[in-house]
N, C-alpha and C positions, 0 to 999 in steps of 0.2 A: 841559399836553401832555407836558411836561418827566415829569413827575411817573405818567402814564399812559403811556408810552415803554417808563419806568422798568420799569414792573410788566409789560408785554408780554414782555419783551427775557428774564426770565430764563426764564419760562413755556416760549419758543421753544427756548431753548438748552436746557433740561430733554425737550424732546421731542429734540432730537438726542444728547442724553447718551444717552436710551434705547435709539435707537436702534443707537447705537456701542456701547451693554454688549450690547445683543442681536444683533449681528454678530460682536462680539468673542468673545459663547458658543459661536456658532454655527462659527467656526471654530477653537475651543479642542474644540468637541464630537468638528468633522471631525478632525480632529488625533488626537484620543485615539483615534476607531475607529477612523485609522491605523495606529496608533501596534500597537494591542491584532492586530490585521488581518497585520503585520509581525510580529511576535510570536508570532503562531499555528505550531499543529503543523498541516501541510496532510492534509488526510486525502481522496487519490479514491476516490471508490465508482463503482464499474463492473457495471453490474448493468442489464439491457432493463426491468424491473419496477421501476415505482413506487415500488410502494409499501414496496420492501425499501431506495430512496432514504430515504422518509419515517420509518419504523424505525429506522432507523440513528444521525438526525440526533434524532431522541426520545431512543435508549437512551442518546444521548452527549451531549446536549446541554449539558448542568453536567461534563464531563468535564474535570479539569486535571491536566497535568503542568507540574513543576516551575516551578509560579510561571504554566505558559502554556495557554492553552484549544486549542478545535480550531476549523481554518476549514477547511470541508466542500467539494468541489469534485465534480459529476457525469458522469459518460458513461454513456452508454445503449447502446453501443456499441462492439467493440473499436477500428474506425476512429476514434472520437473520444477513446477511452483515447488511441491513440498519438499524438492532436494537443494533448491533454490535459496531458500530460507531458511534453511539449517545451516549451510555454507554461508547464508548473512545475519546472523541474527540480529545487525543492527540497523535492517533496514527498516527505513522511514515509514514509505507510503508504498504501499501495494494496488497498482492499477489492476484490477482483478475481472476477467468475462467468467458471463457464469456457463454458459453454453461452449464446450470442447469436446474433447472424447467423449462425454455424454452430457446429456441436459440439466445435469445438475453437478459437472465438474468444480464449477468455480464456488460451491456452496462447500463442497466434501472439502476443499482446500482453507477454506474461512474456517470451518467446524474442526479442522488439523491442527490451524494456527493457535486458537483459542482453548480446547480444550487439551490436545492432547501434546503437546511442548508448549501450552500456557505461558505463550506468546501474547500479551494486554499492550504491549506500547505502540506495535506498528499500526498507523492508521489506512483500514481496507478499504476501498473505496470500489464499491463495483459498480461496472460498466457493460450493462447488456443490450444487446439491439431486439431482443427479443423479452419486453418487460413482464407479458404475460407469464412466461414461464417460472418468473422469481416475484412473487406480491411484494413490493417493497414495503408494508406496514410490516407483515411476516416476517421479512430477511433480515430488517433490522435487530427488531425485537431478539431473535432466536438466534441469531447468527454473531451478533454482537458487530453489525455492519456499521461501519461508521459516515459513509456518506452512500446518497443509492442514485447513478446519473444512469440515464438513456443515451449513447452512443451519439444519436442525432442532435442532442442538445449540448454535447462538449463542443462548442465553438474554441477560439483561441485564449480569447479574453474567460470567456468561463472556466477553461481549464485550469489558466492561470489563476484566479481565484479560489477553485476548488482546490489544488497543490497550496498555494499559500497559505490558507486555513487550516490543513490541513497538518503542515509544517509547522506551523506557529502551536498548532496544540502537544502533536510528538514532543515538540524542544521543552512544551510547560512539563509532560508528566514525566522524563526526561531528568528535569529540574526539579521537581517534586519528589523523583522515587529516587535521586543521589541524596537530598536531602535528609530524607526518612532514614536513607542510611547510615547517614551520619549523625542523627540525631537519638537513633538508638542505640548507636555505638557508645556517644559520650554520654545517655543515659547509663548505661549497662554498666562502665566505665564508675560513675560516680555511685550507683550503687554499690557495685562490688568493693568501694573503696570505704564505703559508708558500714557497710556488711561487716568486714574486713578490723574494722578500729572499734567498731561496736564491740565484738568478738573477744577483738585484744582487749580492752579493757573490759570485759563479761569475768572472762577466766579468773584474772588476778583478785577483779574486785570479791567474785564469790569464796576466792579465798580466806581475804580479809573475813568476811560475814563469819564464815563459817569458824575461824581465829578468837571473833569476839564471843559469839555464842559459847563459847566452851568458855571463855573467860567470863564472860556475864552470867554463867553457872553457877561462879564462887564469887563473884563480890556480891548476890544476891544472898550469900549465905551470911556475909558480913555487916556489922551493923554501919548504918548510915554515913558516910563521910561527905566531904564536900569531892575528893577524888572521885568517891564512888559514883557520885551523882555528875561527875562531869563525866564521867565515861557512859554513863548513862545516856546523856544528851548526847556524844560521839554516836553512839551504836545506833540511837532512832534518824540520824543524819545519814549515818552509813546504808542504815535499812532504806531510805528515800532515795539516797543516789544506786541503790543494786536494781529497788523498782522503775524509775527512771529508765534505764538504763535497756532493762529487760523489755520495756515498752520501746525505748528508741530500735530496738533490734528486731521487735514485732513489726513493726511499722515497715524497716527496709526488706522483709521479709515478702512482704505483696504486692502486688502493680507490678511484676516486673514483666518488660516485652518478650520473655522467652518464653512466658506461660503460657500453654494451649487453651484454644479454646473448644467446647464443644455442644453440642443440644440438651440443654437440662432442663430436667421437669421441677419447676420452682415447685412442686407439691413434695419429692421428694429431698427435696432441701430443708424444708418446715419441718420434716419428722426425722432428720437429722439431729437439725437443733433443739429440736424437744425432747432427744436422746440426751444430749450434751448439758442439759441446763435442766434435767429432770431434778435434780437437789433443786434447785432455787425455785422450779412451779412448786414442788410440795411443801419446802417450808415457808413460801410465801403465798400456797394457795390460787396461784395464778387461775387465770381461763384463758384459754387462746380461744378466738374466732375466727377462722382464716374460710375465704370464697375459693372455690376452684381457681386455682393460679396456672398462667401459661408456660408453655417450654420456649425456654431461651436462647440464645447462642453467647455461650461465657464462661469463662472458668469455674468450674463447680467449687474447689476449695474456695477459693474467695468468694463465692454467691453464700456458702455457707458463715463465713464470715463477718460479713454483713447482714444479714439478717441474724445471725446472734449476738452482734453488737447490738443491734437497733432493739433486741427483742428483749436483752439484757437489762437495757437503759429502763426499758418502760417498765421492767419488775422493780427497778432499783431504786426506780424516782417514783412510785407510787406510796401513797400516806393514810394508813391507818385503814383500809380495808381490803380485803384483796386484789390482787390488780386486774383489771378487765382490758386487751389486747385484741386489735380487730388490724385485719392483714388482709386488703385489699390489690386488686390491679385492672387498669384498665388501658385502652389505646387512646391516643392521642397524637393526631400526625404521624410520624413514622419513629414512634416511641411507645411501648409499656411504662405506664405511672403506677409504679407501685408506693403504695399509703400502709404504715404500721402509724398505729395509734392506739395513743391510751388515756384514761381518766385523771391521771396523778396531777402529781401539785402544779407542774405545768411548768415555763421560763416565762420570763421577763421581758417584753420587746425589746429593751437595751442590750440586753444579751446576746440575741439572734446574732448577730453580726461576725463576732468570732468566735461564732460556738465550733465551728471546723478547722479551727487554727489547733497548729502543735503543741501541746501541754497550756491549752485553754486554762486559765484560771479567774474565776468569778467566786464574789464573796456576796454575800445579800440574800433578801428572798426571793424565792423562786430561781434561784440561780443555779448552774453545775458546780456543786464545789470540792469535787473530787477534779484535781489536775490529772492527766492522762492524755492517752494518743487513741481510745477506741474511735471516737467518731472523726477526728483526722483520717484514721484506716480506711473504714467509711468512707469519706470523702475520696481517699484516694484510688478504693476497686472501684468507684462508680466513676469516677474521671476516667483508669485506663479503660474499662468497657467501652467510653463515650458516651457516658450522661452525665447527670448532674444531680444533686442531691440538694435540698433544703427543709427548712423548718415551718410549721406553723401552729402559733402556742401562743397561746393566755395565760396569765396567774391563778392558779388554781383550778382550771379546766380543763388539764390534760395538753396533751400534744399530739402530732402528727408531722412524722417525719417521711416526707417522700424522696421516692429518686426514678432516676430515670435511665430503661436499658433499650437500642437502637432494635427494633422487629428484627427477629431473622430473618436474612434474603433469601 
């Protein structure tokens, strides 16, 4: 019995060995067409007709990019296009007809995607057999269509092309807009840390200052020592590292990506800063001449910032007669060039070069010789806008500093 037990026992266990290699395929199988399922390029076809469904899923069916196939998704309908697309939001390529329930279905579905769940990645691609009814110069433009085929001219081979183009671009912006995210995270990141140590060491140091002033109250009362006068030189050190300091914190204070932007009227930025700087036109007598300036798309505090740096400078560095200040703008490409200039003593072409560096320092004539972070600031609200700033200046003949802000779209 012992002996026939024997021989039963492994028979048995050999059927459940089976059975567990063939449950364990079976979910190694489900796994993979996950896996491959996850992995896909989503492709909707939106189309009332079958069998341009059926077609599609033929011409493309061995279709791979980079390493990944396509998983095929339907609407028959623009109603289910835009239910379609919410339930994928990560789909690719949108084979879109514009003619369905009504003659401009596959447009109200484009115009869903883009403005109103501002939707920019998936590439639409519309497909009508009826072109008069959608003007392709039109549909592009207004629709933000990204390719526009005729029905009769998708061959095999063209399709395949237009998918592949069309793929390769999704994956670029895709790759561009993870990037951006990442790159304003570890901006924000090194700010805040920048912000953060500026801060810590703000507090403590204005303690200090504030320590000495009350002590340099009374050894001013004292006659002359050599102590006295070494605390003397401490305190004007101290006073440089609190300014310093105060500028480095200015500086992390602006350019930051969470700042809004919005439509301003560079005219009311100007009377802004003429509010702000009203001490320094009277007792230096300024003139401002400023032309009708355009409205921008930009952050108003720091618009105003920059132009009261710029506007500063030229009161600061003018020599022996009132300062005369001309605040112009004009288009160029697809940029505003705005020009402040003035008559004063003017820089040095040697200098030009790191005048927009941090705590610039130039000794000689014609030079900056106040060290400071204003026009680094400068430099850096005109970089996050997306432009660029520079100089142009002679010895003795004044200056003119431009920069440059992208046309609103």
């Amino acid at each position: 019995m012992t002996n026939t037990n024997s021989k039963k026992i492994p028979d048995k266990m050999a059927g459940n060995d089976e059975l567990i290699l063939a449950s364990e395929q079976s979910t190694m199988l489900t796994q993979d067409s996950a896996t491959t399922a996850k992995n896909a390029w989503k492709v909707l076809i939106v189309d009332d007709e079958e069998e341009i469904h059926v077609v599609t899923r033929l011409a493309l069916h061995d279709f791979s990019f980079g390493g990944r196939h396509l998983e095929f998704v339907s609407a028959y309908s623009g109603e289910q296009a835009r239910q379609m697309i919410q339930e994928n939001p990560d789909t690719a390529i949108i084979l879109l007809d514009v003619v369905m329930e009504t003659d401009s279905a596959g447009l109200d579905v484009a115009r869903f995607i883009r403005q109103e769940i501002g939707n920019h990645f998936v590439r639409i691609i519309l497909r009508t057999g009826q072109p008069g009814l959608a003007p392709e110069r039109r549909v592009l433009k207004v629709y933000d269509i990204n390719d526009y085929r005729a029905k009769t001219e998708l061959t095999q081979d063209r399709l395949f092309s237009v998918i592949y183009t069309a793929l390769s671009s999704y994956r670029d912006l895709i790759a561009l807009a993870r990037s951006r995210h990442q790159l304003i995270g570890l901006v924000n990141e090194i700010e805040q840390l920048s912000h953060l140590a500026a801060r810590d060491l703000q507090m403590p140091l204005n303690e200090v200052v504030g320590a000495m002033r009350k002590i340099g109250a009374r050894v001013n009362e004292l006659p002359p020592t050599g102590l006295a006068e070494e605390f003397l030189d401490i305190r004007e050190n101290v006073y440089a590292m609190q300014s310093a300091l105060n500028k480095l914190v200015a500086l992390t204070s602006v350019g930051r990506f969470n700042e809004n932007r919005e439509m301003v009227d560079c005219n009311s930025v100007v009377s802004d800063v003429l509010l702000n700087l009203d001490s320094e036109f009277q007792t230096s007598h300024a003139n401002l001449h400023c032309e009708t300036l355009p409205t921008v798309f930009v952050c108003r505090r720091q618009l105003i910032q920059l132009f009261q740096n710029l506007i500063s400078n030229a009161i600061r560095y003018s020599e022996g007669k009132p300062p005369e200040i001309y605040i112009n703008a004009t288009t160029h490409e697809r940029n505003w060039v705005f020009s402040i200039s003035d008559a004063g003593i003017g820089i040095a072409p040697e200098h030009h070069s790191g005048l927009f560096n941090l705590f610039h320092r130039d000794s000689g004539e014609g030079a900056v010789k106040e060290s400071g972070v204003g026009l680094a600031i400068c430099e850096k609200i005109v970089r996050w806008h997306g432009g660029k700033i520079w100089l142009e200046s002679e010895l003795g003949k004044g200056s003119t500093f431009y920069f440059t802000i992208p046309l609103a779209e």
